[in-house]
C-alpha positions in Angstrom: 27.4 17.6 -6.6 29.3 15.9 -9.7 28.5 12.6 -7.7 25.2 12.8 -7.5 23.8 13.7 -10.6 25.8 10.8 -11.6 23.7 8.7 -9.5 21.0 10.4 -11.0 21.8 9.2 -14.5 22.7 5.5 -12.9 19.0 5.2 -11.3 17.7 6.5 -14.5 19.4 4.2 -17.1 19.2 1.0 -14.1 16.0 1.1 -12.6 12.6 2.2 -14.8 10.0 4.3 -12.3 7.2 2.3 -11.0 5.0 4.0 -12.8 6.2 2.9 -16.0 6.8 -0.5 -14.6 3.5 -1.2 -12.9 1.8 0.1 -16.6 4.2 -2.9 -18.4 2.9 -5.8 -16.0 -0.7 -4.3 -16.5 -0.5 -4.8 -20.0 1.4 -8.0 -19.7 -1.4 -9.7 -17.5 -3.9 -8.2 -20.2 -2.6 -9.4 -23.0 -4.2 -12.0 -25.0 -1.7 -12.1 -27.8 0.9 -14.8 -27.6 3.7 -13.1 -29.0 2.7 -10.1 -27.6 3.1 -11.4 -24.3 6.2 -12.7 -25.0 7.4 -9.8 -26.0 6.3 -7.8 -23.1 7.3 -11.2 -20.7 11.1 -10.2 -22.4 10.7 -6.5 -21.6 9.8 -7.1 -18.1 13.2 -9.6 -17.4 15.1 -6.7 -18.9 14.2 -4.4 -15.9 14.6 -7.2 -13.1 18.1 -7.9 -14.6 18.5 -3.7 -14.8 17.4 -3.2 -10.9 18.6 -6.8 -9.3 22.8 -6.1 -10.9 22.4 -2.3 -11.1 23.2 -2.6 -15.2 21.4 -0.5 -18.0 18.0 -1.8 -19.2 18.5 -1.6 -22.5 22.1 -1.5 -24.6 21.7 2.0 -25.7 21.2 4.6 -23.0 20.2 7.0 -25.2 21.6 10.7 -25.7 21.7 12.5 -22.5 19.4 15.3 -21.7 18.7 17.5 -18.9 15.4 19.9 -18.1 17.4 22.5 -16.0 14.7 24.4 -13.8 17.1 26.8 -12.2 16.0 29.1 -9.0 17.7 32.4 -10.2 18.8 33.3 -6.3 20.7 29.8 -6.1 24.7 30.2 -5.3 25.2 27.3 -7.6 24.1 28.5 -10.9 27.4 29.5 -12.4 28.8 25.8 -11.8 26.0 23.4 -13.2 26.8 23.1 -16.7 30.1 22.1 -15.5 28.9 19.5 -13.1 26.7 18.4 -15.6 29.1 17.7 -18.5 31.4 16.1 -16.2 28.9 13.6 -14.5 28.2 12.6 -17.8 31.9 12.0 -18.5 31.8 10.2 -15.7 28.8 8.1 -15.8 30.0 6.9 -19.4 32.8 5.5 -17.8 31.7 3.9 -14.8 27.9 2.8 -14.8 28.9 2.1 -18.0 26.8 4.5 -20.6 27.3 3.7 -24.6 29.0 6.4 -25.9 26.7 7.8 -28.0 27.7 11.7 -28.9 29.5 11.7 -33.2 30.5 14.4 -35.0 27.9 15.2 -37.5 30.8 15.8 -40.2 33.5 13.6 -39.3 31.3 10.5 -37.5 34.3 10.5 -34.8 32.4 9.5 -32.0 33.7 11.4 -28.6 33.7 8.1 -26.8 32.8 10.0 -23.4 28.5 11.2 -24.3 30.1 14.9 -25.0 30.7 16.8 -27.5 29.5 20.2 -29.1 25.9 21.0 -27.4 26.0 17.7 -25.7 25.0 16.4 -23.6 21.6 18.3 -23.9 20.8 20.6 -21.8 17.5 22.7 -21.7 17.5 25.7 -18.8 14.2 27.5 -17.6 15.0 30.3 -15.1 13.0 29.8 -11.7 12.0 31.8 -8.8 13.7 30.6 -5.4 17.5 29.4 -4.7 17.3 25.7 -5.4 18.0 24.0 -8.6 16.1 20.9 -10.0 17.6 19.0 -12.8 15.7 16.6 -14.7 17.5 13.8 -16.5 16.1 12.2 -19.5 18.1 9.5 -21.3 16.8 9.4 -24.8 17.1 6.1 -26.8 18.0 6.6 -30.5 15.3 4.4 -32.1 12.2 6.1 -30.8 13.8 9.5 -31.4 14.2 8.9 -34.7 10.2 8.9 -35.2 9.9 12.1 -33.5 7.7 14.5 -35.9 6.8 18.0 -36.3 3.6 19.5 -38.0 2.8 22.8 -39.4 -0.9 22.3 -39.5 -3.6 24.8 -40.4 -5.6 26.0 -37.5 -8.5 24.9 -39.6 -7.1 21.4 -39.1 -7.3 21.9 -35.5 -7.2 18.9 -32.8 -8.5 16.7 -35.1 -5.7 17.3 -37.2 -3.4 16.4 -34.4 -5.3 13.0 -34.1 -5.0 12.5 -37.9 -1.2 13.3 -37.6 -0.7 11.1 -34.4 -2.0 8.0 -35.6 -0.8 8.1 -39.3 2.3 8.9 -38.1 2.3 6.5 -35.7 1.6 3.6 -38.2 4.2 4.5 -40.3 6.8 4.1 -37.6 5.1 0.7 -36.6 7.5 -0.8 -34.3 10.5 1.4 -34.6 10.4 3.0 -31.9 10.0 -0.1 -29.5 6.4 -0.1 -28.1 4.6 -0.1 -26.0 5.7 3.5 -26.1 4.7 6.9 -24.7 3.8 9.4 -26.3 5.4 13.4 -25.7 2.5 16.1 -28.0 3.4 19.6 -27.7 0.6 22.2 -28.9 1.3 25.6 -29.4 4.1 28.1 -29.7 6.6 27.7 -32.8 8.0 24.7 -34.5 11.1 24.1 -32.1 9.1 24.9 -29.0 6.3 22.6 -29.8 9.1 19.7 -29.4 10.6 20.9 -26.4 7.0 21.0 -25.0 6.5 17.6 -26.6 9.9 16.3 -24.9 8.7 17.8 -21.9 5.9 15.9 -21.2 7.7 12.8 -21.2 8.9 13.8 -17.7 5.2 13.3 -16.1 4.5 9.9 -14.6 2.3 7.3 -16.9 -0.9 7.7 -16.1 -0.5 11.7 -14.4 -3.1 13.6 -16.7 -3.0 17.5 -17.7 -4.2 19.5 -15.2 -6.5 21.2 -18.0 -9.6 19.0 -18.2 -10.2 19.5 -21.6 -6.0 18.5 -22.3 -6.5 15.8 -20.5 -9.6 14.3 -22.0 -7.8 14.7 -25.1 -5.0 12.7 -24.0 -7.0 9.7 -22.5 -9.3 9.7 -26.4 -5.7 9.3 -28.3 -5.0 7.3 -25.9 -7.6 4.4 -26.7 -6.7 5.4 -30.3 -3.5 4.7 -30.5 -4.1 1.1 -29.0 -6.5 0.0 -31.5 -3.7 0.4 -34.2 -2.7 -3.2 -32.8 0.7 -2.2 -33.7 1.5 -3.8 -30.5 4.6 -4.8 -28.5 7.6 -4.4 -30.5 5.4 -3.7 -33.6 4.5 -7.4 -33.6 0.9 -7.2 -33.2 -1.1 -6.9 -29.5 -3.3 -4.8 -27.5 -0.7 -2.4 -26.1 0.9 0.5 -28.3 0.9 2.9 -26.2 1.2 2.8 -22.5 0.0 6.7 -22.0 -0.1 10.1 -23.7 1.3 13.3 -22.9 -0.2 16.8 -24.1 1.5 20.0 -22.9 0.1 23.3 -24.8 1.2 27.2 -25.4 -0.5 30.1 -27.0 -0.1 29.8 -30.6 0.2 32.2 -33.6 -3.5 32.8 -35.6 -1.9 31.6 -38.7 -0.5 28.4 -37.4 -1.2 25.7 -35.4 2.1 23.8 -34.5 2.2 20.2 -33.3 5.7 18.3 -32.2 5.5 14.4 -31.7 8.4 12.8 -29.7 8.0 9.3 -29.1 9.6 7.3 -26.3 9.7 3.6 -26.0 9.1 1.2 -23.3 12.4 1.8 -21.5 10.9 5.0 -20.2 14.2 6.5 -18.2 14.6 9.9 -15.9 15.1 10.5 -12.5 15.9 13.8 -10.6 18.3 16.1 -8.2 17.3 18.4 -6.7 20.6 21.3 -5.1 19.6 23.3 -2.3 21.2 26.8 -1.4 23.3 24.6 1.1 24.7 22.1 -0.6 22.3 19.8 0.7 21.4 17.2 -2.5 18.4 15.5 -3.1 17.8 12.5 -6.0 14.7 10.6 -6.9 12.7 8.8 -9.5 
């Protein structure tokens, strides 16, 4: 099991999902900004060098984090943090991963991506006896301009464009555009982030299901692109390559929004454990 979730991690930190790349080369053959398409002309190398050698796309490979949906009749459920930790042990050493877990007192680093509550790892019990693990390597940069808002519920969704793209334009090209963008409506404070985190897992260009959400999604969309904050903050036609809204029910007296940002090197893949043994992994 240990061995495939590190090939899980490898595919994700090696080879960026067609989806992501297809949107890069669309905006590439768009753009009419010279150093814009240099920019995104650079981007694109990175992931042929990335798939062609089998070599991380980018020099930091992020924090690692894994969406755990786990079916509560599966045989396997007391062993998967365990597999989980170690396969990032593992993958540090060999794909190689930059070791990227310190001690928030010391500033020791670990040297191996684990440490206290890391890696991450987010569980959401399931009906059924297989186990699906989402892995989500999360670059530092584009983290660091995640954002949460307690708005009013007068504010509303026109708050959470306000928010968005002010926000947004304050970061300019920190987080290493074109980006994507994870928006979680609803719940409390720390669940609107995990939502917001969440979404990052759908494929650019996979809407909400919800009409309405996904409407919403397309409009901030074309928002966020007319910021010309561009690729790598430099100016250009592409900010944003999509936008993600997941919602929950929220409380009357708040209205909640978590912004998690995720640049152009747009990593997961998955595993899937059947009540066999049997092991599936994809992107």
């Amino acid at each position: 099991m240990v061995d495939s979730i590190v090939e899980a991690i490898l595919l994700a930190v090696t080879k960026i999902p067609e989806d992501t790349f297809s949107a890069i080369r669309k905006a590439y053959a768009e753009e009419d900004n010279e150093i814009a398409r240099f920019n995104l002309g650079n981007i694109i190398k990175a992931i042929d060098i990335g798939f062609a050698d089998r070599v991380p796309v980018c020099q930091d490979t992020g924090t690692v984090t894994f969406f755990v949906e786990a079916g509560v009749e599966s045989p396997f459920l007391g062993e998967v943090k365990d597999w989980l930790i170690e396969a990032t042990r593992r993958a540090t050493e060999e794909i190689p991963l930059r070791p990227n877990a310190v001690d928030v007192l010391t500033g020791r680093n670990s040297g191996d991506n684990t440490g206290r509550d890391v890696p991450l790892i987010h569980w959401e019990p399931a009906p059924g006896d297989r186990i699906r693990i989402a892995v989500l390597p999360k670059g530092g940069g584009s983290e660091n301009c995640s954002a949460l808002a307690m708005l009013t519920p007068a504010e509303g969704w026109e708050g959470v464009r306000r928010f968005v793209l002010e926000h947004l334009k304050a970061c300019g090209g920190k987080p290493c555009p074109p980006i994507i963008l994870g928006i979680g409506v609803g719940g409390g404070a720390d669940y609107a982030l995990l939502l917001a985190k969440k979404a990052l897992l759908r494929k650019v260009g996979e809407r909400n299901p919800d009409g309405r959400i996904a409407k919403i999604e397309e409009e901030l969309l074309v928002e966020v692109n007319k910021t010309g904050i561009g690729p790598m903050g430099m100016g250009g036609r592409t900010t944003a390559l999509d936008v993600k809204i997941e919602v929950a029910h929220r409380h009357p007296a708040s209205f909640p929004v978590g912004l998690v940002v995720q640049c152009w090197a747009n990593r997961r893949a998955f595993v899937e454990i059947k009540p066999d043994g049997r092991v599936d992994v994809w992107q």
